[in-house]
C-alpha positions as CSV (number, residue, x, y, z in Angstrom):
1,X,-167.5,-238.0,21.1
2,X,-165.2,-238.0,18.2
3,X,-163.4,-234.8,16.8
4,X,-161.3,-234.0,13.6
5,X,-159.5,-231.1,12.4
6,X,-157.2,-230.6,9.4
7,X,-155.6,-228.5,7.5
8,X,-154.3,-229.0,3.8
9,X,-151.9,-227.2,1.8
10,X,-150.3,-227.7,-1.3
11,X,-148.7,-231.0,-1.1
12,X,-149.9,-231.7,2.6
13,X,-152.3,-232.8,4.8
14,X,-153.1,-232.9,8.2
15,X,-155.6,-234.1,10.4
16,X,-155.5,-234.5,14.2
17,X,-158.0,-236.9,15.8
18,X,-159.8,-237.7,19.1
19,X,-162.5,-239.9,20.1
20,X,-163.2,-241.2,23.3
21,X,-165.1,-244.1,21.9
22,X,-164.9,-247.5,23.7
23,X,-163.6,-248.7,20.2
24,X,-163.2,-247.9,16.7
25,X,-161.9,-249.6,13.7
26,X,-160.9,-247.7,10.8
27,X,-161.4,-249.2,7.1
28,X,-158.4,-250.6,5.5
29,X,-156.7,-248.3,2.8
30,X,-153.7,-247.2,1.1
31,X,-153.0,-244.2,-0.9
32,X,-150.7,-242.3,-3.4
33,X,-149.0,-240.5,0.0
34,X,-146.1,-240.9,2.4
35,X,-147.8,-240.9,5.6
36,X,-146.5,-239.9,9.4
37,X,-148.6,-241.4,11.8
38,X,-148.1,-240.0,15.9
39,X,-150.0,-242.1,18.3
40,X,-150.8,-240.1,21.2
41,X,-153.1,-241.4,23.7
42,X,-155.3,-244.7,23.7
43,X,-155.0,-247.8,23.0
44,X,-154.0,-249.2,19.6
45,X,-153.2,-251.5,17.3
46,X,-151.9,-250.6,13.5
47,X,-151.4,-253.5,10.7
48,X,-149.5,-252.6,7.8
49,X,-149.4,-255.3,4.7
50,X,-150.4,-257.9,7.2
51,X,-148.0,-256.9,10.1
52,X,-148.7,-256.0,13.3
53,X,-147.5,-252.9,14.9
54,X,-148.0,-253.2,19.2
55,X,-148.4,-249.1,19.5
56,X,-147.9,-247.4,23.0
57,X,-148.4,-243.7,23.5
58,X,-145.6,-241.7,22.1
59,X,-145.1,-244.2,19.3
60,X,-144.5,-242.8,15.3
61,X,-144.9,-245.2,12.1
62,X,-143.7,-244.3,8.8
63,X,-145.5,-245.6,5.7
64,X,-144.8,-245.6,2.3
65,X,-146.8,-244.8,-0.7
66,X,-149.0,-248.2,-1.4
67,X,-148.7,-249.6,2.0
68,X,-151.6,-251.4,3.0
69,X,-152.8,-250.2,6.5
70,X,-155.6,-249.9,9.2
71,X,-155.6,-249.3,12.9
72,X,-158.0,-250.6,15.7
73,X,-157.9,-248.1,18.7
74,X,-159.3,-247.1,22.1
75,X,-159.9,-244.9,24.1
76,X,-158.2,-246.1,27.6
77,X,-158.7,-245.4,31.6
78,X,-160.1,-242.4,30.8
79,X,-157.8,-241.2,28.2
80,X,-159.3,-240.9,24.7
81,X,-157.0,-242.0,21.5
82,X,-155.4,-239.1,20.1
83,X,-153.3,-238.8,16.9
84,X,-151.9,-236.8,14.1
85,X,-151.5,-238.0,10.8
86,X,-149.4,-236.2,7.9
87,X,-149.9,-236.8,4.3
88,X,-146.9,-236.2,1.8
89,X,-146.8,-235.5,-1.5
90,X,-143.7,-236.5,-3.3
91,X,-143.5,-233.2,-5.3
92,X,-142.9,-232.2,-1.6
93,X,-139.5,-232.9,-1.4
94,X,-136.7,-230.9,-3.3
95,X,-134.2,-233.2,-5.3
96,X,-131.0,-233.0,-2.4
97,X,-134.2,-233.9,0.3
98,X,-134.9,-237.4,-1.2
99,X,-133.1,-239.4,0.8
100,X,-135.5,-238.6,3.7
101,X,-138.0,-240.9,1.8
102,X,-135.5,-243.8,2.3
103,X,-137.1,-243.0,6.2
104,X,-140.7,-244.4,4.4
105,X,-138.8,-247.8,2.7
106,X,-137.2,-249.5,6.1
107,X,-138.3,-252.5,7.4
108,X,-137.9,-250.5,10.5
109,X,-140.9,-248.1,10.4
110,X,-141.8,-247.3,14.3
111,X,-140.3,-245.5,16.7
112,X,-141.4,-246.0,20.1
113,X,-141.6,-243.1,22.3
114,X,-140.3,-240.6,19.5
115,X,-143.5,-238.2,20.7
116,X,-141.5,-237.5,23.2
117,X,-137.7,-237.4,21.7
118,X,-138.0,-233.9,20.6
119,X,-140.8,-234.8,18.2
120,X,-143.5,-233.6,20.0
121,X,-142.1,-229.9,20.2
122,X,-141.5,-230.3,16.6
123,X,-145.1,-231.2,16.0
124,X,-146.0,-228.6,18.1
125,X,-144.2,-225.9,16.1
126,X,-146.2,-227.2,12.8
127,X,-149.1,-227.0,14.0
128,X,-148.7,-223.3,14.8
129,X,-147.3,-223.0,11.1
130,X,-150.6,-224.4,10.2
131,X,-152.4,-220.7,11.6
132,X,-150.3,-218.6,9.7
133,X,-151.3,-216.7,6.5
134,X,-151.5,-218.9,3.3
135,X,-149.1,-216.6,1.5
136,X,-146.4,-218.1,4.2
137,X,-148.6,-221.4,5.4
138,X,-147.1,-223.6,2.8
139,X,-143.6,-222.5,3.4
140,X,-143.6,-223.0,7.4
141,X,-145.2,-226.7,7.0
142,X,-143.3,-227.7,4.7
143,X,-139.6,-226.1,6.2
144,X,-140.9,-228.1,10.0
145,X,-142.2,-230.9,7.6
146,X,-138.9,-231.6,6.5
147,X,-136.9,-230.6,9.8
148,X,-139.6,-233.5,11.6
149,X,-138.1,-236.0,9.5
150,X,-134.8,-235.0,9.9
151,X,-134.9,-235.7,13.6
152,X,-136.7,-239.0,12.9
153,X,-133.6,-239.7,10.4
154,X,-131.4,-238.8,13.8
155,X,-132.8,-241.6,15.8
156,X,-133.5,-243.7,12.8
157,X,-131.2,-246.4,14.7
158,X,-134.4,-246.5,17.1
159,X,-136.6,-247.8,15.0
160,X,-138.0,-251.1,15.1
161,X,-139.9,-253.9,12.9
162,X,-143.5,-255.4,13.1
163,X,-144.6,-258.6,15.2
164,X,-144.7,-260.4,11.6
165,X,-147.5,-262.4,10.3
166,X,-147.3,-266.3,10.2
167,X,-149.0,-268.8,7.8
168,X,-149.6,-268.3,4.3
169,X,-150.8,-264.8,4.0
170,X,-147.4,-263.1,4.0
171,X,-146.5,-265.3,0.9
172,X,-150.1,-264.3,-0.6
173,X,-149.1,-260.7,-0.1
174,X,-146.0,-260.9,-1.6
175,X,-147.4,-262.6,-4.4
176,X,-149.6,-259.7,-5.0
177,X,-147.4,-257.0,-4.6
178,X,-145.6,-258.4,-7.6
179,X,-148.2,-259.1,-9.9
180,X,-151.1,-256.5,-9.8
181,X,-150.8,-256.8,-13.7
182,X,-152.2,-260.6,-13.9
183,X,-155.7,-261.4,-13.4
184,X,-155.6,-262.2,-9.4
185,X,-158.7,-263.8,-7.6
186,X,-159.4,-265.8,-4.7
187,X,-160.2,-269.1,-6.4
188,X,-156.8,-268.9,-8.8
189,X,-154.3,-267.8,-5.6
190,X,-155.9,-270.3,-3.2
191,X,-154.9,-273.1,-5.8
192,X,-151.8,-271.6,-6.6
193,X,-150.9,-271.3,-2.5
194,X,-152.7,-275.2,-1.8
195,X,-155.3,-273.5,0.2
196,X,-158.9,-273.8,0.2
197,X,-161.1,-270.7,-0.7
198,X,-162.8,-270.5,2.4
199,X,-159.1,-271.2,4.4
200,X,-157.4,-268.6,2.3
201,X,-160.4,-266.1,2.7
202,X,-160.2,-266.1,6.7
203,X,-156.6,-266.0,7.4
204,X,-156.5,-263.1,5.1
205,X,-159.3,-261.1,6.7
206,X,-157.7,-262.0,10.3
207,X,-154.0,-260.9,8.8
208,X,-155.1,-257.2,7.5
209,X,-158.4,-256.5,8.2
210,X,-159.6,-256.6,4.6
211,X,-161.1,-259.2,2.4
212,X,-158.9,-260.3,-0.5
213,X,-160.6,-258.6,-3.6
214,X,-161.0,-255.5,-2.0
215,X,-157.2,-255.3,-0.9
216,X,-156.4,-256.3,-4.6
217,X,-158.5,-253.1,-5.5
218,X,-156.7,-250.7,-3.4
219,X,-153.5,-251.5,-4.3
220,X,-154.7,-251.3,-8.2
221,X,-156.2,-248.0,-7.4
222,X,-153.3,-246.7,-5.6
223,X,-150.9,-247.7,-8.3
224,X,-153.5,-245.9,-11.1
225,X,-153.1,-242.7,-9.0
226,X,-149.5,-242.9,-9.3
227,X,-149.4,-243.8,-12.9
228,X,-151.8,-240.8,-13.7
229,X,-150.0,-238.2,-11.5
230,X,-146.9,-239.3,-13.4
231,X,-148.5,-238.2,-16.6
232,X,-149.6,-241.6,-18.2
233,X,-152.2,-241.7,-20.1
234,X,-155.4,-243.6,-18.9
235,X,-155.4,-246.5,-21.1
236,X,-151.8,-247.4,-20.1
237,X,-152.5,-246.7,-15.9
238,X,-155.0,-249.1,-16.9
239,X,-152.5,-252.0,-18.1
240,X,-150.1,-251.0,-15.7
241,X,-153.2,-252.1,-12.9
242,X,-154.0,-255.4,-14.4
243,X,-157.4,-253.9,-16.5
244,X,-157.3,-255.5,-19.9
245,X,-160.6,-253.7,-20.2
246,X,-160.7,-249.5,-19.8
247,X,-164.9,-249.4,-18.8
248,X,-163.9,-252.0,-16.0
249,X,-161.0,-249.8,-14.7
250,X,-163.2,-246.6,-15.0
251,X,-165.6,-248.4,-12.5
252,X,-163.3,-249.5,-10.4
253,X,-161.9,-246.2,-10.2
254,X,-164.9,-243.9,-9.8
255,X,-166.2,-246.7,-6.9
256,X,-163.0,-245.9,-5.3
257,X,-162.5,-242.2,-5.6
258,X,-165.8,-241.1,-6.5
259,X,-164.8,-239.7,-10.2
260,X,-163.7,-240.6,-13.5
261,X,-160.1,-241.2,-14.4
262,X,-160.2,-238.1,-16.2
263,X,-162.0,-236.0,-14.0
264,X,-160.1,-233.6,-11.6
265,X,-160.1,-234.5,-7.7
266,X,-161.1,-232.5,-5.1
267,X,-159.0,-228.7,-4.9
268,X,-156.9,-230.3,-1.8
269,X,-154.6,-233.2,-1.9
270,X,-156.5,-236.7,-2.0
271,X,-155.3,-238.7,0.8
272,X,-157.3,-241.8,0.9
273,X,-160.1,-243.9,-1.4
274,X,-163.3,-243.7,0.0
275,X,-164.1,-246.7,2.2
276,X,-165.7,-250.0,0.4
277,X,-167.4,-250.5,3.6
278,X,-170.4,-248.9,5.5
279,X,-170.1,-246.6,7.5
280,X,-166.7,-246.0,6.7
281,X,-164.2,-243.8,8.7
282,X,-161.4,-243.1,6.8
283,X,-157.6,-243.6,8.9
């Protein structure tokens, strides 16, 4: 049995999560959001850009805007896997809060056993904010929003870095982080890194989950929803993503989000594409 509930406000999202499934694997995303993960209960497993992330119950992972990510989970000895995810917008965040995104840019992104460091009262406390009237809603989330990651920044000392990938694929990544604007394919980085197709195509899948094309298109699509939000104008999100041609962006676009460029998203905050795969279950 698997239940969801969230709530969204202006520039926030959240969604708790439960399943007592034997096992689940969630599609590999990233979005346009600073994200709070809080691992509960379960067994799990997070990667982020290729990394792995051990997770134990009480366990928090910041992730910045773009990040790569995906999480295979469990439900364990009778205890089903349990989390709480936030979404941020960036428009969250007055100008003298900013420096809580440097939380989001660390190489340092979990904290183990944070649930329980005070953390869980403060989650706690938002998700009663989350019942009250909408005229107030938006200003009780965001004020325990921003006092959440304030005692994250307290015990920021605490925080540690991923098991990191080995091989090839963390070169790969690194290579595409940094040049989403040039035509990128399998064939043209597997010569470029002395790897075979088939070589290249495998340890990537094993690293993050994802074939290599589609995390290519995520991370275009991701980019695009920054350079849009931002106020660019399509043709130039389009160049800014590596398109040289607008009707192939719009289709990569609307077979990501599920409408045009142009067209307005849904009333709440987007959070995620919509999964490439079947079945999909979005993190």
């Amino acid at each position: 049995m698997r239940s969801i509930r969230e709530i969204n406000t202006l520039w926030a999202r959240l969604e708790w999560n439960e399943t007592d499934e034997p096992q689940t694997v969630f599609t590999p995303h990233c979005h346009d959001k600073y994200e709070i993960y809080c691992f509960v209960s379960g067994a799990a497993q997070f990667r982020v850009e290729g990394e792995l992330y051990p997770l134990e119950p009480g366990s928090i992972l910041l992730l910045d805007r773009q990040r790569f990510h995906s999480v295979q989970a469990a439900a364990q000895e009778g205890q089903p896997y349990s989390r709480l995810i936030l979404h941020l917008s960036p428009e969250l965040f007055h100008p003298d809060e900013t420096v809580l995104l440097e939380l989001f840019r660390r190489p340092e992104i979990l904290y183990p056993g944070a649930w329980q460091q005070r953390i869980q009262r403060r989650a706690q406390t938002l998700e009663q904010a989350a019942t009250l009237p909408d005229a107030v809603q938006d200003i009780a989330i965001r004020t325990e929003i921003i006092a959440l990651l304030v005692e994250l920044f307290a015990i920021s000392d605490t925080a540690i870095g991923p098991t990191p990938e080995q091989g090839p694929v963390r070169d790969v990544l690194t290579y595409i982080n940094a040049n989403l604007t040039e035509p990128l394919t399998l064939e043209s980085l597997a010569e470029r890194f002395y790897l075979s197709r088939n070589t290249l195509a495998r340890a990537f899948k094993r690293a993050t989950g994802s074939t290599l094309p589609d995390y290519i298109l995520y991370k275009r699509m991701a980019l695009a929803q920054i350079l849009l939000q931002a106020g660019h104008p399509i043709g130039v999100a389009a160049r800014e993503c590596g398109y040289s041609d607008y009707s192939t962006f719009y289709r990569a676009y609307r077979r990501v989000y599920g409408h045009s460029p142009s067209a307005p998203g849904p009333a709440a905050p987007e959070t995620a594409p919509i999964a490439l795969a079947p079945d999909p279950q979005a993190l």
